[in-house]
ZAFI-284313 format. One record per residue (C-alpha): residue number from 1; residue in one letter; x, y, z. Coordinates in pm, whole numbers. Last residue first. Example, Ala and Ser with C-alpha at 12.3 -4.5 7.8 and 13.67 -1.06 7.14 Angstrom:
# residues 2
+-----+-----+--------+--------+--------+
!   n ! res !      X !      Y !      Z !
+-----+-----+--------+--------+--------+
!   2 !   s !   1367 !   -106 !    714 !
!   1 !   a !   1230 !   -450 !    780 !
+-----+-----+--------+--------+--------+
END
This chain:
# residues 75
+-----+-----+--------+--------+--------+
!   n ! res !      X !      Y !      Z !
+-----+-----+--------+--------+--------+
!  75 !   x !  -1623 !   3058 !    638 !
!  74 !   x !  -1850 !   2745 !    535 !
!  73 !   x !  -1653 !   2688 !    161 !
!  72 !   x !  -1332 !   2675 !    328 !
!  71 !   x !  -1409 !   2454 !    584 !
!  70 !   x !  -1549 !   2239 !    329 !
!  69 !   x !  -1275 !   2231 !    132 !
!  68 !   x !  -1042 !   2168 !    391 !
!  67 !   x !  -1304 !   1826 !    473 !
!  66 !   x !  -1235 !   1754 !    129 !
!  65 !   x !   -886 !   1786 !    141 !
!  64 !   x !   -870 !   1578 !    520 !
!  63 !   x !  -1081 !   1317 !    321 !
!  62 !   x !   -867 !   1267 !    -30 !
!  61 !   x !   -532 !   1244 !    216 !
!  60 !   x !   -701 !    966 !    420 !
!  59 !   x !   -773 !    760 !     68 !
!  58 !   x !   -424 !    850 !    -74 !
!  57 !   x !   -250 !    666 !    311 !
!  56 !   x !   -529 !    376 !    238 !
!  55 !   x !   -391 !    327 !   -108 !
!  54 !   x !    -56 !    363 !     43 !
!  53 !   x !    -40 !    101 !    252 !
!  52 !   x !   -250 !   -131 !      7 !
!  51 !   x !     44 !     -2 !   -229 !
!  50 !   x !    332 !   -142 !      6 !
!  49 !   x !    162 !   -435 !     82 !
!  48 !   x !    127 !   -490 !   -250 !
!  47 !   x !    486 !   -526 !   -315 !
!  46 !   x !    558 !   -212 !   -537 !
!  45 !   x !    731 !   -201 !   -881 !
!  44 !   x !    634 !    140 !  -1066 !
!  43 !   x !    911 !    305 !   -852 !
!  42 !   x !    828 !    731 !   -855 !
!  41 !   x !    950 !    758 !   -518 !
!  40 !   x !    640 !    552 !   -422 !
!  39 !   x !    477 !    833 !   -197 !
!  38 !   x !    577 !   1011 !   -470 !
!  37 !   x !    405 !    832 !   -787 !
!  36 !   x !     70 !    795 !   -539 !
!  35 !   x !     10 !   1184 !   -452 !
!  34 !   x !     84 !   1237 !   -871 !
!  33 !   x !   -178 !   1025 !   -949 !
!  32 !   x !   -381 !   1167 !   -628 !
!  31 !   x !   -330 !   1528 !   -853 !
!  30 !   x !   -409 !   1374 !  -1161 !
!  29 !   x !   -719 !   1200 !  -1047 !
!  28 !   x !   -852 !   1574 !   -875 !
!  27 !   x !   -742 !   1729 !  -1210 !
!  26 !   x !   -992 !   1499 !  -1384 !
!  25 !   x !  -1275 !   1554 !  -1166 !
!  24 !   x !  -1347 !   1221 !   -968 !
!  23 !   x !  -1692 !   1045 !  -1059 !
!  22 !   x !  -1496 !    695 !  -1074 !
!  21 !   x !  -1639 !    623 !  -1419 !
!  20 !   x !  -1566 !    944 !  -1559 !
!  19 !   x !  -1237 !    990 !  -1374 !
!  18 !   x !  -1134 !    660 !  -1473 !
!  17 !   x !  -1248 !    667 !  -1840 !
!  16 !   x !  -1045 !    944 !  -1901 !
!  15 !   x !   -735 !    810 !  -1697 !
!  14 !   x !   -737 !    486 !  -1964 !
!  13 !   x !   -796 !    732 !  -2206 !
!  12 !   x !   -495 !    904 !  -2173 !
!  11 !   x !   -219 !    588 !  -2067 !
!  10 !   x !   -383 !    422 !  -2411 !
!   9 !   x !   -279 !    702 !  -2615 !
!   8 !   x !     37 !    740 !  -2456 !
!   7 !   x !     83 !    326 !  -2514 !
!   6 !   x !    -25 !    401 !  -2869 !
!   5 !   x !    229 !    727 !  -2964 !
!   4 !   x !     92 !   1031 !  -2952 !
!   3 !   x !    211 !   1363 !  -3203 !
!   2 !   x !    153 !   1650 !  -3069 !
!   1 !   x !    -19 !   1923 !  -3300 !
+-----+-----+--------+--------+--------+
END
């Protein structure tokens, strides 16, 4: 069994709680987690233009896969 330490512990629910509160699937959060860490080349430091910038940048991404989806789904 892994062993956790507290801030990994933390870092897991802390996504849990997101995904159940923000009605996003779980791998859906991971995957615009991972969307965010590259468009950000990973830095955790970000002026907040920057991450306004990208916030809106994830938000576009989300629609054009949903509206995939959707195409998908209809054919």
């Amino acid at each position: 069994m892994p062993r956790f330490v507290p801030s990994q512990i933390i870092f897991f629910l802390l996504a849990d709680m997101c995904y159940q509160v923000g009605g996003l699937p779980l791998p859906e959060l991971n995957h615009l987690e991972l969307q965010f860490l590259l468009l950000n080349d990973f830095r955790l430091s970000v002026p907040v233009e920057e991450i306004e910038a990208y916030g809106t940048t994830l938000v576009e991404f989300y629609a054009r896969e949903v509206l995939a989806q959707r195409a998908e789904q209809a054919d």
